[in-house]
C-alpha positions as CSV (number, residue, x, y, z in Angstrom):
1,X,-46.2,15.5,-7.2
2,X,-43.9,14.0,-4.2
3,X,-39.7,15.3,-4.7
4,X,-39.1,11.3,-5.4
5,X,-41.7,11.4,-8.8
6,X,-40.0,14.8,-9.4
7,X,-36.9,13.4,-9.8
8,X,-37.6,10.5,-12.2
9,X,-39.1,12.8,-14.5
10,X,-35.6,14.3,-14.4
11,X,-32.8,13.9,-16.9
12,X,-28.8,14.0,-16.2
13,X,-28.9,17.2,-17.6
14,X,-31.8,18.9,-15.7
15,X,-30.1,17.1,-12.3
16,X,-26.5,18.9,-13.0
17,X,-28.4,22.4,-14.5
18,X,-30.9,22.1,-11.1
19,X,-27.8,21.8,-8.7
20,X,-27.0,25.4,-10.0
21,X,-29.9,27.4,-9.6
22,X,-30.7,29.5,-6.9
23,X,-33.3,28.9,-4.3
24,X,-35.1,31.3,-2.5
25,X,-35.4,30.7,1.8
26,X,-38.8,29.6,1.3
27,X,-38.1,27.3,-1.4
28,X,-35.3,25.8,0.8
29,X,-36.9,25.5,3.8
30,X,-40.1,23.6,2.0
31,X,-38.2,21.2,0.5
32,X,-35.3,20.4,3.1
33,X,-38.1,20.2,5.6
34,X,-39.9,17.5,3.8
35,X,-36.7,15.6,3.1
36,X,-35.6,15.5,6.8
37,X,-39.3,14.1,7.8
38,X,-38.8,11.5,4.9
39,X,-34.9,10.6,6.3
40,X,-37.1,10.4,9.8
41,X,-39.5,7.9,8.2
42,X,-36.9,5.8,6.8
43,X,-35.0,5.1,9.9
44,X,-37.7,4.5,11.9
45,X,-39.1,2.1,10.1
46,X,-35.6,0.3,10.0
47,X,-35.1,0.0,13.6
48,X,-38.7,-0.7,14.1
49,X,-37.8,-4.1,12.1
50,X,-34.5,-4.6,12.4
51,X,-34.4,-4.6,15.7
52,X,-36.0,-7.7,16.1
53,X,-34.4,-10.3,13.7
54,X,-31.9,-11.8,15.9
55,X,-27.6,-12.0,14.2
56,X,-27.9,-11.8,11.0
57,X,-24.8,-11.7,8.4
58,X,-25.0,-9.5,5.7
59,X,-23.8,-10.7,1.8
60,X,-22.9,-8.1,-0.3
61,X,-22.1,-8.3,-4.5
62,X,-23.0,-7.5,-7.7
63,X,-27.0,-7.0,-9.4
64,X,-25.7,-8.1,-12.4
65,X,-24.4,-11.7,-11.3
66,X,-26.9,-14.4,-13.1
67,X,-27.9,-17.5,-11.5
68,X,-25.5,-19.8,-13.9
69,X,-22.4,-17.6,-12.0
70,X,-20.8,-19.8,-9.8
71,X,-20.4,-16.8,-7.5
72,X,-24.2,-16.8,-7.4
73,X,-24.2,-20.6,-6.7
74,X,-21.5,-20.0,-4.0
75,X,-24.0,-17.4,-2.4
76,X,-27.0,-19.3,-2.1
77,X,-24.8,-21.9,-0.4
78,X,-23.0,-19.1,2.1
79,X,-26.8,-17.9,2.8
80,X,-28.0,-22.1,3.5
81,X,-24.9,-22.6,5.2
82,X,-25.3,-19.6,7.6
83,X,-28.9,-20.2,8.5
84,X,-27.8,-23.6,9.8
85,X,-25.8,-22.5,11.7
86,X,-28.1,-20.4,13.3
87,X,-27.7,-17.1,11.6
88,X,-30.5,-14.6,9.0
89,X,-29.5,-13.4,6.4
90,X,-29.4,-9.4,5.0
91,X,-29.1,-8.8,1.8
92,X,-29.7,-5.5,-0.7
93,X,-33.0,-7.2,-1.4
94,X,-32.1,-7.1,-5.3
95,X,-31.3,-9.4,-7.7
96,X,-27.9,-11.4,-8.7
97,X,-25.5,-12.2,-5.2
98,X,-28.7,-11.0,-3.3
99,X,-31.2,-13.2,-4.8
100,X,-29.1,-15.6,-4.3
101,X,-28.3,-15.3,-0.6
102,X,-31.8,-14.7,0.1
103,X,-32.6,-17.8,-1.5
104,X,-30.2,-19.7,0.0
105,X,-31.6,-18.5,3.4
106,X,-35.3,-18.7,2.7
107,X,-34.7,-22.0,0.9
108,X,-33.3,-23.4,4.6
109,X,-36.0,-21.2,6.4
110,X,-33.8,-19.3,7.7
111,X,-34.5,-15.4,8.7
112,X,-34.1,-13.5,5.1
113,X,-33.9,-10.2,4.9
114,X,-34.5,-7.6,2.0
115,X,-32.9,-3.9,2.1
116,X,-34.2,-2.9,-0.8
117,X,-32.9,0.6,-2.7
118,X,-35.4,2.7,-5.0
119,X,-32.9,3.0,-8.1
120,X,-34.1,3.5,-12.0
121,X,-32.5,-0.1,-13.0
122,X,-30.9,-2.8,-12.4
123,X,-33.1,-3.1,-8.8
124,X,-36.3,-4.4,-7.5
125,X,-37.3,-6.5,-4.4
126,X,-36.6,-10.6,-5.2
127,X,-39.0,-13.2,-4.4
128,X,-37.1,-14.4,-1.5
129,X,-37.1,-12.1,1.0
130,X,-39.6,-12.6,4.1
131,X,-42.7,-10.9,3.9
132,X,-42.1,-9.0,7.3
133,X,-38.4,-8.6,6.2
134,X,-38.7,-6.2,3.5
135,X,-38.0,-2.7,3.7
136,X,-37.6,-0.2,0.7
137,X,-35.4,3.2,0.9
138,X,-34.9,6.2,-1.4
139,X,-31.5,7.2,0.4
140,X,-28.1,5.0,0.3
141,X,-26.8,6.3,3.6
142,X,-29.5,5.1,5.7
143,X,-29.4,1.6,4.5
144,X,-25.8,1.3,5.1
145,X,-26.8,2.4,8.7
146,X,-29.3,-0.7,8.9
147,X,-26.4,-3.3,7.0
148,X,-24.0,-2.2,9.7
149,X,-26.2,-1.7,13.0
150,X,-27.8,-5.1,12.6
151,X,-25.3,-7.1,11.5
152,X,-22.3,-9.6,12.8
153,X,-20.5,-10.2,10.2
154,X,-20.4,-9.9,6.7
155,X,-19.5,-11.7,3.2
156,X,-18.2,-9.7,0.4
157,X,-18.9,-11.5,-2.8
158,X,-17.3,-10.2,-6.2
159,X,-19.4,-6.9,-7.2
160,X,-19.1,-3.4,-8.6
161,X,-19.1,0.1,-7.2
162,X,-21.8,-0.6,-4.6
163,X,-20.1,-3.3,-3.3
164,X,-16.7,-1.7,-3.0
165,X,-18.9,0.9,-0.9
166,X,-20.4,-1.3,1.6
167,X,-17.1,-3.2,1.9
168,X,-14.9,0.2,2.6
169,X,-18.2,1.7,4.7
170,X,-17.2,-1.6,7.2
171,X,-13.9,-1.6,7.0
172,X,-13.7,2.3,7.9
173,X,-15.9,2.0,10.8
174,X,-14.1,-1.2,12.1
175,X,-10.7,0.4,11.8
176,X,-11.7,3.6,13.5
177,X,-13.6,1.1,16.4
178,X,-16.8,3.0,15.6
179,X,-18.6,-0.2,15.5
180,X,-16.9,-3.8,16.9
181,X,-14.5,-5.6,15.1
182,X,-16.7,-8.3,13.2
183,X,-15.7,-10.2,10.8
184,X,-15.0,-9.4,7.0
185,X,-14.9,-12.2,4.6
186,X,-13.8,-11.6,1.1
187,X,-14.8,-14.7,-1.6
188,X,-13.2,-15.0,-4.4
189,X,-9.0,-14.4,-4.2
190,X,-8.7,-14.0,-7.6
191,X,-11.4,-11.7,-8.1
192,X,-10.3,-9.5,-5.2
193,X,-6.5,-10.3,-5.1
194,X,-5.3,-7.3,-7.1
195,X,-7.3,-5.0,-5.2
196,X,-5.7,-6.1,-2.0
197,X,-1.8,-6.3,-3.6
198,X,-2.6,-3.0,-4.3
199,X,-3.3,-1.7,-1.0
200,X,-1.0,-3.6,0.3
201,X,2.0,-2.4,-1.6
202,X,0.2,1.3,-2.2
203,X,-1.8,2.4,1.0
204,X,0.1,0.7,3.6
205,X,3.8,1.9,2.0
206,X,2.7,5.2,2.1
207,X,1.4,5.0,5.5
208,X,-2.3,6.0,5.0
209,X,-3.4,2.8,6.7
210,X,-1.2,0.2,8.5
211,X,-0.1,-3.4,7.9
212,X,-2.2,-4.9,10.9
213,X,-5.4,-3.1,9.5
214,X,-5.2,-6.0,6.6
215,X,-6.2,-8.7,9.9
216,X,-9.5,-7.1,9.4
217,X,-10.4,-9.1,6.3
218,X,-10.2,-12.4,5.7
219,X,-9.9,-14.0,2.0
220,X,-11.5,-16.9,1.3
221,X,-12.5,-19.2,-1.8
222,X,-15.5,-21.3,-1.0
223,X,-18.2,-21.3,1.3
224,X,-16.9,-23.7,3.8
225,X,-14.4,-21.5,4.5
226,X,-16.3,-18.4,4.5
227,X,-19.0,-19.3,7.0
228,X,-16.0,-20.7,9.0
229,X,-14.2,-17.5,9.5
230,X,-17.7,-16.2,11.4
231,X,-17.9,-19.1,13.3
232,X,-14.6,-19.3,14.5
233,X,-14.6,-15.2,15.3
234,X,-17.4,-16.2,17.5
235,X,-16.2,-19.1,19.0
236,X,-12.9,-17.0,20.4
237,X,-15.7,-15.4,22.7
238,X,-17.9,-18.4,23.4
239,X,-20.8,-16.8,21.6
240,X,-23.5,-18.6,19.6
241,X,-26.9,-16.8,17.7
242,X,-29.4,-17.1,19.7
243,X,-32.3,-17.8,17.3
């Protein structure tokens, strides 16, 4: 039995009560051993693909988001809209926002890309994702190194924890000039706009971040105006995709 069957056999209790018991050396070394070679196998396999598919901008929101959501609508259109002007399209490779922009993108046959997670619900690969474009992982942190490495821009749609992840994963790397300033677009001010008064009149009084690190995101309300904010970043620097 391979650790990732082990682990769906597990429940929330037997996950907490296993994080407490001792281990002896061999134990460790077995199983940290096979994790790192499976880590190994993960990124390789992401840079072996992802390394061809030209600029791609990634779309991030919710699973949950049905196809009757007007955010989902405005996704598929962000996704068509992007591909015609010359860009692929990643996504988490699930349903609800990233159905929707892979759709949007395959629909215009455009590049469309799939990062797909290994979770217990909520996520399984969509039917829109390019055949050669699908990749599936069992750890979080190394697709969030494939969203960010191979991507120049990206559009945060309304979403839940994961979202807020990948959005704050960008922005931190961005601020700290780990990767290059690309664009962040945010859709939807009403859905984010509380967020942002918040850390606006919270993190930036209290001097954990500063004012000009808020020029880092752009808010936006319709698609036009999203996929506008990447082209207009690009244009300042007289750069076009190249596919």
């Amino acid at each position: 039995m391979t650790e990732r069957e082990f682990e769906k056999l597990l429940t929330e209790e037997d996950k907490i009560k296993k994080a407490f018991v001792d281990h002896t050396w061999s134990e460790i070394h077995s199983e940290e051993s096979w994790r790192v070679f499976k880590v190994m196998s993960e990124f390789v396999e992401g840079i072996d693909k992802m390394a061809k598919i030209g600029p791609c901008v990634s779309i991030f929101g919710s699973a949950r988001t049905l196809p009757d959501n007007p955010f989902y609508k405005m996704a598929e259109e962000i996704a068509a809209k992007l591909v015609r002007h010359g860009y692929g399209v990643i996504t988490g490779g699930g349903p609800g926002i990233m159905e929707a922009g892979n759709k949007g993108a395959k629909l215009q046959g455009g590049k469309s890309v799939g990062l797909n997670i290994e979770l217990p619900f909520e996520q399984k690969p969509n039917d829109y994702i390019d055949k050669d474009k699908s990749i599936d992982f069992d750890y979080f942190f190394v697709r969030k190194v494939m969203f960010i490495k191979y991507s120049q821009g990206f559009v945060i749609m309304p979403g839940g924890f994961g979202t807020l992840d990948e959005m704050f994963e960008a922005l931190t790397l961005i601020q700290t000039r780990k990767i290059g300033r690309f664009p962040v677009v945010l859709v939807g001010k009403e859905y984010w706009g509380g967020l942002f008064d918040w850390v606006k009149s919270t993190m930036v009084s209290a001097g954990n971040i500063k004012a000009d690190d808020l020029n880092l995101i752009s808010l936006v309300d319709n698609p036009t105006d999203a996929v506008k904010v990447i082209d207009d970043f690009y244009a300042k620097y007289l750069l076009k995709p190249n596919f």
